[in-house]
VEXVO-441573 format. One line per field, with one value per residue (C-alpha): residue number from 1; residue in three letters; chain; x, y, z negated. Coordinates in steps of 0.02 Angstrom, whole numbers. Each point is the difference from the previous one (the first is absolute). Layout:
<sites>
resi	(NUM ...)
resn	(ala ...)
chain	(A ...)
px	(X ...)
py	(Y ...)
pz	(Z ...)
</sites>
This chain:
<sites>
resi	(1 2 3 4 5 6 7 8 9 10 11 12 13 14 15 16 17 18 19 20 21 22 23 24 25 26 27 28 29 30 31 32 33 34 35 36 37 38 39 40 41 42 43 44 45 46 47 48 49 50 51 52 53 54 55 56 57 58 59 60 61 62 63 64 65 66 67 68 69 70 71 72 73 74 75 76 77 78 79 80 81 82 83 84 85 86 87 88 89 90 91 92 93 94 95 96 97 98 99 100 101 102 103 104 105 106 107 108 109 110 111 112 113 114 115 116 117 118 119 120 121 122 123 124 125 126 127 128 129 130 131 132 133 134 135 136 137 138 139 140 141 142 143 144 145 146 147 148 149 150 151 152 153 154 155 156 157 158 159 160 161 162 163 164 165 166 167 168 169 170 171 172 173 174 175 176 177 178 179 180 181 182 183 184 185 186 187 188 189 190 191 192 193 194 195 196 197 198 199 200 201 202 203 204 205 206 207 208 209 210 211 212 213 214 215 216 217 218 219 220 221 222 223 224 225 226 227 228 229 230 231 232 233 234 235 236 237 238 239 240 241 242 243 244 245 246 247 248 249 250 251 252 253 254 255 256 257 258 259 260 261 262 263 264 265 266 267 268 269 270 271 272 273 274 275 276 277 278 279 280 281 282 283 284 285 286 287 288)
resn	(unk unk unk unk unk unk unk unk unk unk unk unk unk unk unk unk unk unk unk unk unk unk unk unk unk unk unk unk unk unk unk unk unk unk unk unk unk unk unk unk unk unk unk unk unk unk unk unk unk unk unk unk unk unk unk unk unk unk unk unk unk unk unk unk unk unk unk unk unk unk unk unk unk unk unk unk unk unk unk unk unk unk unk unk unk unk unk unk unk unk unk unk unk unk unk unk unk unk unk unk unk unk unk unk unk unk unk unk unk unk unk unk unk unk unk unk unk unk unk unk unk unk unk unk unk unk unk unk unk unk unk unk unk unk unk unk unk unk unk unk unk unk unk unk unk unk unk unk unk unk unk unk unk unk unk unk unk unk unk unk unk unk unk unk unk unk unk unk unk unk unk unk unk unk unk unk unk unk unk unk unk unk unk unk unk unk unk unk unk unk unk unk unk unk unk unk unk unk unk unk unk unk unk unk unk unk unk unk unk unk unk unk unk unk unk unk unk unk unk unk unk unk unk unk unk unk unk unk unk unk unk unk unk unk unk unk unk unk unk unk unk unk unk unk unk unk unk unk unk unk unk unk unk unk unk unk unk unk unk unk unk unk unk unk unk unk unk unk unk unk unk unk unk unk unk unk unk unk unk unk unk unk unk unk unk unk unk unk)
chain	(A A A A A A A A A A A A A A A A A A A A A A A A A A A A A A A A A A A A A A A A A A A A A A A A A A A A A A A A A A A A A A A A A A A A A A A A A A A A A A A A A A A A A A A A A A A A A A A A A A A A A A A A A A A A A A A A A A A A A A A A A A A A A A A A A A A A A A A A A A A A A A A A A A A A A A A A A A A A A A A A A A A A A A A A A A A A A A A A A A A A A A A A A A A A A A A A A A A A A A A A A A A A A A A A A A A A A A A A A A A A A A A A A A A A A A A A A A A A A A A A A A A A A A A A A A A A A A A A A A A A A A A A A A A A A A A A A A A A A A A A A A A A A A A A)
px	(0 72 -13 -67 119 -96 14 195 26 -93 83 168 -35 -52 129 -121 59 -123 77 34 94 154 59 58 -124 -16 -108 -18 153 104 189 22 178 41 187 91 -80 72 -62 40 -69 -32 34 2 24 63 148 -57 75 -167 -119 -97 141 40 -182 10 160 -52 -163 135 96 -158 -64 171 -24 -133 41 190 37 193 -5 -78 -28 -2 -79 120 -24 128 39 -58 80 155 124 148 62 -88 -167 31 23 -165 -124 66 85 -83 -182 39 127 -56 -40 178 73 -98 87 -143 59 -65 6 -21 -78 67 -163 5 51 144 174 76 147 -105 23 149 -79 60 -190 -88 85 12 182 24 -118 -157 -92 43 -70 -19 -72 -87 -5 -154 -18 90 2 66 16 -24 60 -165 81 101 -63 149 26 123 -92 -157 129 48 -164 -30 129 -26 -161 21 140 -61 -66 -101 -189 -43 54 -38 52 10 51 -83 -113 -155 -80 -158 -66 -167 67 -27 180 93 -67 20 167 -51 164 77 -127 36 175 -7 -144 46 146 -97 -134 121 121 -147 -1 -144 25 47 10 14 -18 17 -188 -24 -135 -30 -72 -44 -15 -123 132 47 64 1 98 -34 62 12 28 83 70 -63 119 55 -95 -194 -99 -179 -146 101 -78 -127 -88 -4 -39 169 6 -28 39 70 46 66 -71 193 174 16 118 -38 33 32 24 23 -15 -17 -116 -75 68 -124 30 -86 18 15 -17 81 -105 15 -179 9 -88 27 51 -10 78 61 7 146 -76 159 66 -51)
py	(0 173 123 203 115 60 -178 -21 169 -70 -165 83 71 -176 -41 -131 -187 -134 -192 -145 -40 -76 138 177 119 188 137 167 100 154 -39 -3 76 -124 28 -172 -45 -7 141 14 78 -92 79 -73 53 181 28 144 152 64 121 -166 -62 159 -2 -180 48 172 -104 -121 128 67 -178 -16 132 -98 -174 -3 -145 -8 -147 29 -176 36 -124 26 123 119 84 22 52 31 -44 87 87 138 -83 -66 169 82 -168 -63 110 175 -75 -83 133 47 -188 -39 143 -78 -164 -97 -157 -60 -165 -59 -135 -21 42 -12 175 -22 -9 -149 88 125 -140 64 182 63 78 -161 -106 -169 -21 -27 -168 -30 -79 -17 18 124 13 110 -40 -158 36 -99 95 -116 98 -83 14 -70 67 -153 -129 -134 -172 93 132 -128 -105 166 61 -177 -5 182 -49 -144 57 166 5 166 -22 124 -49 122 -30 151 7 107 -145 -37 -200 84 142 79 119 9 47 -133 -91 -161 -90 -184 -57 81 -49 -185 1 102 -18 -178 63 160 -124 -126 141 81 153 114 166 29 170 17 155 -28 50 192 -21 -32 -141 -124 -178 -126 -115 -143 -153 69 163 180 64 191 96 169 44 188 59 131 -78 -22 -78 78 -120 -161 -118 -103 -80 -187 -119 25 206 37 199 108 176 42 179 74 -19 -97 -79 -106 0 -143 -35 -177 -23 -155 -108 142 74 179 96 145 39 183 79 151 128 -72 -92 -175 -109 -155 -63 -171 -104 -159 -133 -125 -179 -111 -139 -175)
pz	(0 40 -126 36 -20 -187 -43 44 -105 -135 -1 -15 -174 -57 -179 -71 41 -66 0 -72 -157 83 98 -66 -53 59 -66 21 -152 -19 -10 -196 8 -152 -68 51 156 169 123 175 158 165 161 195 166 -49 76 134 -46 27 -107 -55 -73 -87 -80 -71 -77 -88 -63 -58 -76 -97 -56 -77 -129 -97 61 -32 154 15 144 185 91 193 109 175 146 -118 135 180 153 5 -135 -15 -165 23 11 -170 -56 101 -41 -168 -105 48 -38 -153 -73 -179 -7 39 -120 -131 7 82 77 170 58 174 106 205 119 181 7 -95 51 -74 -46 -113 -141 -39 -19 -187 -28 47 -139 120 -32 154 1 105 -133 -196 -188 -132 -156 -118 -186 27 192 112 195 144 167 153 188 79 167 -5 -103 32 -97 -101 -67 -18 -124 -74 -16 -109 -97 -83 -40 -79 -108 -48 -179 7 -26 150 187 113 186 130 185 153 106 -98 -45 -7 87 73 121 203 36 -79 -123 -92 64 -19 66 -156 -125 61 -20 -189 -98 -49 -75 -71 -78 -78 -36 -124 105 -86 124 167 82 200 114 211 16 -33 -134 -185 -25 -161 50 -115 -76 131 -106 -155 71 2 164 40 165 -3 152 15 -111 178 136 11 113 -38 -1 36 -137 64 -165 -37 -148 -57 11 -223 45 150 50 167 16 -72 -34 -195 -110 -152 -168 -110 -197 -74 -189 -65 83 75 183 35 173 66 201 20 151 78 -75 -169 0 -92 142 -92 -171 -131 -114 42 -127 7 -7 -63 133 -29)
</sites>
């Protein structure tokens, strides 16, 4: 069934999530800004040098002041065009300056976009790796190349999560499992190859950009699954609503924002003109 334009609009403010017991849990909730959580902001798809990007930044910037985020997860197309020093300069570190000066710490997944070389980009934090693993306090973060998805990186991939002892697993990398957009959407080829390893891993999160949107997947195999890939580029009225879609908003640039505490993970999607569009609390439902 295709939905009227009114009806798409309306469907994009949806935050309430209704299912079963197994599977995490989100409702609509304010970040609580609680004093030993981890807080971190979610950008994808930025890197345009363009006023877009500028705007996501500055609403960044302002967020920070009573949300005190010191990590920024980015989900790959860090940088389009070309890709000389200079472009790092005019699409990385002009936009996110007073994030920069104030010690925030990016850290990078490869898109499409990217030149391979960028890993070893100082601002991006990828020491000079296409995929690897970080972690904050009970959050474990392993980054992904899903350009290039090789037996390697598969064993890799694995072996972190198997051996990491961190309640919270949180996977990111650019081409979405799941997605409801026209232009790309859901890369099944992908999803076959890594979501075993996701599922037996105990992922609980994964964040993807690639399609220009924001979107909030219902949890596929006990996973909550996130697209943010307007974080600079937008392509306007590209979600096309399924039985999967739990919330969209592809009217504007937006970035996320995310606090885990506990057993709790709350995020908010902002969007360029500081509107929350989306927001909820996802409970962590321990691995069996």
């Amino acid at each position: 069934m295709t939905l009227s334009r009114p009806q798409r609009l309306a469907a994009s403010l949806i935050a309430l999530l209704v299912i079963g017991a197994s599977a995490p849990v989100a409702q609509r909730a304010a970040l609580p800004g609680r004093a030993n959580s981890v807080k971190f902001a979610v950008i994808g798809d930025n890197g345009t040098g363009d006023r877009p990007e500028f705007d996501i930044a500055q609403q960044m910037t302002s967020a920070r002041a009573r949300f005190p985020f010191e990590l920024v997860i980015m989900l790959g197309d860090n940088m389009y065009g070309r890709q000389q020093p200079q472009d790092f300069v005019d699409k990385f570190e002009r936009p996110y300056a007073a994030l920069l000066q104030a010690g925030v710490s990016f850290h990078a997944a490869l898109g499409n976009h990217d030149d391979p070389g960028s890993v070893s980009y100082k601002g991006f934090n990828m020491g000079g790796q296409r995929y690897y693993s970080f972690a904050r306090k009970h959050v474990r973060f392993i980054v992904v190349d899903s350009n290039q998805l090789d037996p390697r990186q598969r064993a890799w991939i694995d072996g972190t999560l198997q051996q990491a002892e961190e309640p919270w697993k949180i996977c990111y990398f650019h081409h979405p499992l799941y997605s409801d957009a026209g232009r790309h959407g859901s890369d099944v080829s992908l999803r076959v190859a890594l979501e075993p390893l996701l599922t037996k891993g105990g992922v609980n999160v994964v964040f993807a950009g690639h399609d220009h949107v924001y979107e909030r997947l219902t949890p596929q195999k006990g996973i909550a699954h996130f697209v943010a890939g307007s974080g600079g580029q937008l392509r306007r009225g590209d979600i096309h609503p399924s039985a999967m879609t739990a919330a969209f908003y592809d009217q504007d640039q937006a970035f996320m924002l995310v606090e885990i505490d506990n057993d709790q993970m709350f995020f908010q999607a902002v969007s360029r003109t500081g509107a929350i569009v989306d927001s909820g609390v996802i409970e962590r439902i321990p691995k069996t």
